[in-house]
C-alpha positions as CSV (number, residue, x, y, z in Angstrom):
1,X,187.7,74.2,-10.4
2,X,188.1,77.0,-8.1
3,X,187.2,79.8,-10.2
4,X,184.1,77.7,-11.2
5,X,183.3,77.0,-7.8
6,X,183.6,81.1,-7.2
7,X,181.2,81.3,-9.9
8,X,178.8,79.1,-8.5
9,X,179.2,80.6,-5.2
10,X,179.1,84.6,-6.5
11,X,175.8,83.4,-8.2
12,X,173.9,81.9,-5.4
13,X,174.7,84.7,-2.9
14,X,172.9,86.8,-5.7
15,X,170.0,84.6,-5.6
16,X,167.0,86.5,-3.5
17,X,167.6,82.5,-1.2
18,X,171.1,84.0,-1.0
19,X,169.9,87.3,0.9
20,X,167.6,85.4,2.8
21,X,170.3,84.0,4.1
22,X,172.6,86.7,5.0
23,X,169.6,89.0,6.2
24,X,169.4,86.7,9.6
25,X,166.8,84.5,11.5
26,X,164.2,87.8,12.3
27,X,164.6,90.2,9.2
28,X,164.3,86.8,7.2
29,X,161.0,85.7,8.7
30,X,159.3,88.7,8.2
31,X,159.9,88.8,4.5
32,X,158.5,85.5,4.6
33,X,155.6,86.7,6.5
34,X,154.9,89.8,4.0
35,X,155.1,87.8,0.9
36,X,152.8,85.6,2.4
37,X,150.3,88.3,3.4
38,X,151.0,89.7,-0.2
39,X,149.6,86.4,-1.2
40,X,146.5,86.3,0.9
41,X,145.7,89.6,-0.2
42,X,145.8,88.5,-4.2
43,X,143.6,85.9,-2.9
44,X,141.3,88.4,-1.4
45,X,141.3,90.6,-4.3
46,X,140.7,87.3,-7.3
47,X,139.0,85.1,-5.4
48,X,136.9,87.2,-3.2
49,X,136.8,90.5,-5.5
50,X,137.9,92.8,-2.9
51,X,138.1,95.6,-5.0
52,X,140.0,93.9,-7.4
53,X,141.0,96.9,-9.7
54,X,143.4,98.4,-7.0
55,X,144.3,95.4,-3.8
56,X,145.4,93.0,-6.8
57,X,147.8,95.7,-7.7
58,X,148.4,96.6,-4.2
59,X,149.3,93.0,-3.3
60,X,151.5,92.3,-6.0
61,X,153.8,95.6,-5.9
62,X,154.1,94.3,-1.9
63,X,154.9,91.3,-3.1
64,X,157.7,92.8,-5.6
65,X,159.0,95.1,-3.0
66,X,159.7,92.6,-0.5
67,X,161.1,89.4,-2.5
68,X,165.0,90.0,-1.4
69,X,167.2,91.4,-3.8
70,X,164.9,92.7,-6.3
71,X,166.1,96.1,-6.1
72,X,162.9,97.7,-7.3
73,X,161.9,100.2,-4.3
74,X,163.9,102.1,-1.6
75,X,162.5,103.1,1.5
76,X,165.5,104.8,2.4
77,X,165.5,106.8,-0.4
78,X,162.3,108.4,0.7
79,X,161.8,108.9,4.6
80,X,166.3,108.5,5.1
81,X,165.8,112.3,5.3
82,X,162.3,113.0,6.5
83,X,159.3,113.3,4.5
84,X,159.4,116.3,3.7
85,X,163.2,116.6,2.3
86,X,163.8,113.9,-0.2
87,X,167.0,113.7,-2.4
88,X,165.2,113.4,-6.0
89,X,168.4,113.6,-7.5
90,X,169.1,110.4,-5.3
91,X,165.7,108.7,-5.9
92,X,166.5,109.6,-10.4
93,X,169.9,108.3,-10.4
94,X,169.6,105.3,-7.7
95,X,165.7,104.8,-7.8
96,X,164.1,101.2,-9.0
97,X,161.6,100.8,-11.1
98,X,158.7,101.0,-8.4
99,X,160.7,104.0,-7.0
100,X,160.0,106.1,-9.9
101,X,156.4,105.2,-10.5
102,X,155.9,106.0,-6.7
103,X,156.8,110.0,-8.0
104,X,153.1,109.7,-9.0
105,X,152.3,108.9,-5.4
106,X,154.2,111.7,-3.7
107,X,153.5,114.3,-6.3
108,X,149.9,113.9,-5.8
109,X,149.4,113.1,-9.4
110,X,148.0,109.3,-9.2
111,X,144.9,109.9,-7.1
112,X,144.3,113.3,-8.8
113,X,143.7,111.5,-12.3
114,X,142.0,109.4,-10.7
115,X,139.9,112.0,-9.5
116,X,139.7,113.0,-12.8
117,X,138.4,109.7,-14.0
118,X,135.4,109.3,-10.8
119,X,134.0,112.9,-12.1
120,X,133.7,111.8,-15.7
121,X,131.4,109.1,-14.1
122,X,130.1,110.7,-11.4
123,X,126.5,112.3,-11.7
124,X,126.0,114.5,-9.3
125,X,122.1,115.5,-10.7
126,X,120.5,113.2,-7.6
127,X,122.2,115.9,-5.0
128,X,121.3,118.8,-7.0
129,X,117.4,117.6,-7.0
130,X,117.7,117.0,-3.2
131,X,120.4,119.6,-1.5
132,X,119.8,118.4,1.6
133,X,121.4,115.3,1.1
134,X,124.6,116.9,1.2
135,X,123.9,117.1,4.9
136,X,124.0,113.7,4.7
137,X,127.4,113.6,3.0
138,X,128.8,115.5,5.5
139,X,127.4,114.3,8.3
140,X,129.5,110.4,7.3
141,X,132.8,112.9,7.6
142,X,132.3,112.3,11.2
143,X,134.0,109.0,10.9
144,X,137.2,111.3,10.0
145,X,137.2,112.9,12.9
146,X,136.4,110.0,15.5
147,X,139.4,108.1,14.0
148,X,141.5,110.9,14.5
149,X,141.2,111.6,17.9
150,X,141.0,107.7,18.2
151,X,144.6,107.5,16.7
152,X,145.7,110.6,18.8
153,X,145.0,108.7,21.8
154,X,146.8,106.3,21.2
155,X,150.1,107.7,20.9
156,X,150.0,108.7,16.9
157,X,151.4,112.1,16.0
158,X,148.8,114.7,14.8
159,X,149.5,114.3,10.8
160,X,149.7,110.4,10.9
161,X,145.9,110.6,13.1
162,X,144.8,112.8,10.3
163,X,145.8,110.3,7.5
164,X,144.4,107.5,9.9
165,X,141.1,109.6,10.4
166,X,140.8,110.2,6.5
167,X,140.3,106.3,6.3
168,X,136.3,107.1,7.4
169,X,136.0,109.1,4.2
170,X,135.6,105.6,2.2
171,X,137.7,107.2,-0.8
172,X,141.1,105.3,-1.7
173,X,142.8,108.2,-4.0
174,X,142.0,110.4,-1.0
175,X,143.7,108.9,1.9
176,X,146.5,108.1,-0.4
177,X,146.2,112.0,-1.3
178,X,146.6,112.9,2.3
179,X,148.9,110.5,3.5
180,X,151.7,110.6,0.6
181,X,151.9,114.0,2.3
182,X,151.4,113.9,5.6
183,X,152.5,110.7,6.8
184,X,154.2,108.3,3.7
185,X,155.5,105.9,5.9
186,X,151.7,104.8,6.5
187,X,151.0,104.7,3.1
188,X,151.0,100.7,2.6
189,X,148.7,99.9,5.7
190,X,146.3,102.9,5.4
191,X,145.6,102.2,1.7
192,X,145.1,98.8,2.6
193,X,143.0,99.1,5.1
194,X,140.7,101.6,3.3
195,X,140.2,99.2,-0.2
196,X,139.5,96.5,2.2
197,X,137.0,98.3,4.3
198,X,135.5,99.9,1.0
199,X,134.7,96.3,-0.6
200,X,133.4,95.0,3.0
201,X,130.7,97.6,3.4
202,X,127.8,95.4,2.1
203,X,129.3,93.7,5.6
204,X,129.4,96.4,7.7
205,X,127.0,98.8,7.1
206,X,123.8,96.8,7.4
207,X,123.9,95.8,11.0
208,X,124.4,99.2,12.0
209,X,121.9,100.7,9.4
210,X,119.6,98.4,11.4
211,X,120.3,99.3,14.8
212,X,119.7,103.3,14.5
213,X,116.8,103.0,12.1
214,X,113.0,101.6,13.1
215,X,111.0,99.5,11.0
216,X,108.9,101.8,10.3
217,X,111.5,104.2,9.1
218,X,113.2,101.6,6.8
219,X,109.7,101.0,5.2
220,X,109.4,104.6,4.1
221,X,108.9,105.0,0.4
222,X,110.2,108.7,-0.8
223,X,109.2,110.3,-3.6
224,X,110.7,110.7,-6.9
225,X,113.2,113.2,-7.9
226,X,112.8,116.3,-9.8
227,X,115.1,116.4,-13.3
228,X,118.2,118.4,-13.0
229,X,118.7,120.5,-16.3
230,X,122.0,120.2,-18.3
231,X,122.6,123.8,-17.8
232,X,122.6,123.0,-14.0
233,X,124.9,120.2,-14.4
234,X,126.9,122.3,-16.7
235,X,127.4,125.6,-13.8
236,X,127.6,123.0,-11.0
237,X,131.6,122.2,-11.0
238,X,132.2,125.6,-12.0
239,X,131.2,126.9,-9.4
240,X,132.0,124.5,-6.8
241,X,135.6,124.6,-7.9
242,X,135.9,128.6,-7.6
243,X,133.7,128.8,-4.0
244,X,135.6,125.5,-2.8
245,X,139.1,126.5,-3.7
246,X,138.6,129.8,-2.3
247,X,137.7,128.4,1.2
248,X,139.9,126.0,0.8
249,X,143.2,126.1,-1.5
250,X,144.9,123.2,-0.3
251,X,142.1,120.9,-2.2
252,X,142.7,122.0,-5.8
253,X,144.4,119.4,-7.1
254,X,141.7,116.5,-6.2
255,X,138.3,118.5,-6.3
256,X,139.6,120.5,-9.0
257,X,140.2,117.1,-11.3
258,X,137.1,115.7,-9.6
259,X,135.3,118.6,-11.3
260,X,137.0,118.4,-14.5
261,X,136.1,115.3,-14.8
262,X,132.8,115.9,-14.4
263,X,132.6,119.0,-16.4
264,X,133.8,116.5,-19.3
265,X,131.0,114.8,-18.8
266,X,128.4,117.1,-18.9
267,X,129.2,120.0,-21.3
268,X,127.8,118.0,-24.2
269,X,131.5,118.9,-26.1
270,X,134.2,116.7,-25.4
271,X,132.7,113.1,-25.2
272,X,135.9,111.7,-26.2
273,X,138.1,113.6,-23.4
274,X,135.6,112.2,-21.0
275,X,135.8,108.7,-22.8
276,X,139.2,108.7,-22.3
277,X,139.4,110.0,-18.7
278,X,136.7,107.2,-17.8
279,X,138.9,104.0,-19.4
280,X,141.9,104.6,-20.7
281,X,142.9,107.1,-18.6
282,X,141.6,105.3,-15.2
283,X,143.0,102.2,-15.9
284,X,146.6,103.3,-16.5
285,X,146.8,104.8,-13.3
286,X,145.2,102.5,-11.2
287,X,147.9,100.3,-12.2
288,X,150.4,102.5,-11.7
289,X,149.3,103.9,-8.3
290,X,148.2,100.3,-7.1
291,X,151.8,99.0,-7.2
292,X,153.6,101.8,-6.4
293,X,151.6,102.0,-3.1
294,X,152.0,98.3,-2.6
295,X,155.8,99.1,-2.9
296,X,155.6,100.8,0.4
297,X,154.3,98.4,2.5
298,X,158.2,96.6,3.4
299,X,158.5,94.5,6.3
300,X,160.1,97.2,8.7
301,X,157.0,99.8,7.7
302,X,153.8,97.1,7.8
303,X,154.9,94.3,10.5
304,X,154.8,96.8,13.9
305,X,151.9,97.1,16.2
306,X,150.8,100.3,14.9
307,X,149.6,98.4,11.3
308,X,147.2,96.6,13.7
309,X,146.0,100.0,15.4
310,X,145.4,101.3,11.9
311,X,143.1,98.5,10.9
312,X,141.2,98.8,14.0
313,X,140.8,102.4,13.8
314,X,139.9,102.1,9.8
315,X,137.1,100.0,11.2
316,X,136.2,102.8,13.7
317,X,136.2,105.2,11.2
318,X,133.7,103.5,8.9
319,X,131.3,102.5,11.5
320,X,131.1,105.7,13.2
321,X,130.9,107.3,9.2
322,X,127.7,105.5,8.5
323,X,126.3,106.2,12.3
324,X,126.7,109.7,11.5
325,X,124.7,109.7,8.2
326,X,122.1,107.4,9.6
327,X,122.0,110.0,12.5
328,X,121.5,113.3,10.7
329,X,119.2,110.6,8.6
330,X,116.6,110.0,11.4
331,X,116.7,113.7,11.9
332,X,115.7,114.5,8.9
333,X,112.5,111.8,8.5
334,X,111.7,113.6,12.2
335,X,111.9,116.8,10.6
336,X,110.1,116.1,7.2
337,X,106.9,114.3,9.2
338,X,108.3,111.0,7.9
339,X,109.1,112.3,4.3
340,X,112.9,111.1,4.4
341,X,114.0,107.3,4.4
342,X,117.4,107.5,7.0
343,X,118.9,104.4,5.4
344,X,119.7,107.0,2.5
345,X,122.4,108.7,4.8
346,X,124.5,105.5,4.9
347,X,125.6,106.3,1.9
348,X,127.2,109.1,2.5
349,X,130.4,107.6,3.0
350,X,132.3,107.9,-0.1
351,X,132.4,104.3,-1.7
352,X,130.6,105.5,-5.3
353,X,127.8,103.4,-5.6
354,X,128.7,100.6,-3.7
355,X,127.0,102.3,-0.7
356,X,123.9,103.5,-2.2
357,X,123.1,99.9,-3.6
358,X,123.3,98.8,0.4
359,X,120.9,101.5,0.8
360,X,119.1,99.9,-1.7
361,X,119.4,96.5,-0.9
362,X,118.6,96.8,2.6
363,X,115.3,98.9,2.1
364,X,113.8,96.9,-0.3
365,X,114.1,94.1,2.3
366,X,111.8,95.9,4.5
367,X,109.8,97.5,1.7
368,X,109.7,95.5,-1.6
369,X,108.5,98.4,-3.4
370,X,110.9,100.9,-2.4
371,X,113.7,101.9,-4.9
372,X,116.3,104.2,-2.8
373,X,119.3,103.8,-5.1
374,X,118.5,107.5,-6.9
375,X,118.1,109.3,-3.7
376,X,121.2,107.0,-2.1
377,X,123.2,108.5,-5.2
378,X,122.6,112.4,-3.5
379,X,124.5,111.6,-0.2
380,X,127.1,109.1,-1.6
381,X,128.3,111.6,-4.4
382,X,128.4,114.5,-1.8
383,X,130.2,112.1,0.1
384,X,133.0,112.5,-2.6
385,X,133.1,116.3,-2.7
386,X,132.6,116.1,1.9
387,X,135.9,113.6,1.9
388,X,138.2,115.7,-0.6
389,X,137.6,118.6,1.4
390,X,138.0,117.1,4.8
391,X,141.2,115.9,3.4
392,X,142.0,119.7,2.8
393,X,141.4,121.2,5.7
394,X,143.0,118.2,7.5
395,X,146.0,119.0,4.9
396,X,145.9,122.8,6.0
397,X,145.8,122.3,9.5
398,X,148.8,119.7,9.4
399,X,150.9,120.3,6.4
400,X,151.9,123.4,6.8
């Protein structure tokens, strides 16, 4: 009866209620509290289609990472040493299962693909018709920038304000580019905050769209676009690659896959290469990169007052990203004797199309004839090529 009753006992002190119950009265509520926000989040992501492709992922490798006992992740095995020194000998031989798919994370080779994958949909033809809407894509990087002397103020180290500020670019792979480098122990809440921010921009762009725009400005009807030949399309990532990664070196990887991608797509030749990076390619590492980043948000990383300050400073960065492209926007109608409809440089903010269609949305409210989603497309996709290479310089400036 004894050895029976060991059994018994062995078995339920391996039970995850087992650990619970060893871990003590604090450590044990807070993995109560994170599988519960795990669960709110799948709620947010089925229910609510929060970008669902990534924060269901998100959500459930938090969930996996902090039910006790499971085994699967180790923060230890990452930061025990300092970000920029792990033991991968340590991580191969004692790693989990989420542990090695989160090599994808801090190689950089997740949101590269992924990269990879946005350029094989991506046409970038509207913002070669209309250059200057690349002003506009750059001027929604000042969201970056605001966040990051935001976070600095309050007491954040210069690389984790950088991966902070990079939440105002409105591109998931990027921050979780820049951050798996710069500050990894921010990983869960930043990526987080910027999927959730992304699929609440028909929320919070409008009001603001509103208040720096007139009436009369929101009622302008632009005219159409000239057509963009394929040879354009074809010289275009080529040579924004080589000028780019000249300037900049440190953004090879993600604009260099961005423009792969791309050039996939438009050289007429390899249909089924950018088939493939599209779908196949793009789903199979969304899943892997959502969990694995979901794996890094553990109790002792996301429950701390600093996960707050990173939401509110997420928020920051998109408002004051889609203030600066409505900004340079009004300058621009001023400029062009009324030519140019500001709520265009909302989009530049890099949430592919999703903020163009608020563009669109919101000025046929004012102007049911208007149709701005075309000319939205110029800013929003030079929003994608203006956040990558923020990211690098904010990568050169703090990761060396």
């Amino acid at each position: 009866m004894d050895f029976i009753g060991a059994i018994f006992s062995n078995l339920g002190e391996q039970t995850g209620f087992g650990t619970l119950a060893t871990m003590g009265g604090v450590d044990a509520i807070k993995q109560i509290i994170m599988i519960a926000i795990s669960c709110v989040l799948l709620y947010l992501g089925i229910v609510k289609k929060f970008e669902p492709l990534l924060l269901v992922g998100i959500a459930f490798g938090m969930l996996l990472t902090n039910l006790p006992g499971s085994g699967i992740y180790h923060p230890e095995l990452w930061y025990a040493s300092g970000s920029a020194n792990v033991d991968w000998g340590a991580v191969l031989h004692d790693g989990g299962f989420l542990d090695i798919l989160y090599l994808g994370v801090k190689l950089g080779i997740y949101p590269s693909l992924i990269f990879a994958g946005v350029g094989a949909m991506t046409d970038f033809g509207p913002m070669m018709a209309n250059p200057k809407s690349m002003l506009l894509g750059a001027a929604a990087q000042l969201g970056v920038y605001v966040a990051m002397l935001g976070a600095i103020a309050l007491g954040f180290t210069g690389p984790e304000a950088a991966s902070i500020g990079i939440i105002g670019g409105a591109d998931g792979p990027t921050a979780i580019w820049l951050t798996k480098t710069l500050a990894p122990h921010l990983l869960g809440p930043i990526a987080i905050a910027a999927y959730s921010y992304m699929a609440l921009i028909p929320l919070i762009q409008p009001p603001i769209m509103r208040l720096l725009t007139t009436e009369k400005m929101r009622k302008v009807k632009m005219e159409q676009l000239r057509p963009v030949s394929q040879t354009e399309k074809i010289l275009f990532p080529i040579v924004v690659t080589i000028v780019t990664c000249l300037i900049l070196p440190s953004v090879a990887s993600l604009l260099g896959c961005l423009m792969l991608g791309n050039l996939w797509k438009e050289c007429g030749v390899t249909d089924r290469l950018s088939d493939t990076a599209q779908n196949a390619l793009m789903n199979i590492v969304t899943i892997f990169l959502g969990i694995s980043v979901g794996a890094t948000a553990t109790a002792a990383q996301f429950l701390s007052l600093q996960t707050i300050e990173i939401i509110v400073m997420g928020l920051t960065a998109f408002a004051f990203a889609t203030a600066g492209g409505l900004l340079i926007g009004d300058l621009m109608y001023f400029l062009t004797g009324g030519k140019i409809n500001p709520l265009i440089g909302s989009a530049g903010v890099s949430a592919v199309p999703m903020a163009a269609r608020v563009s669109q949305v919101e000025g046929q409210k004012w102007n049911p004839s208007n149709f701005l989603l075309m000319h939205a497309m110029g800013p929003n996709v030079s929003g994608v090529i203006g956040s990558a290479v923020a990211a690098g310089f904010l990568l050169a400036v703090f990761g060396g």
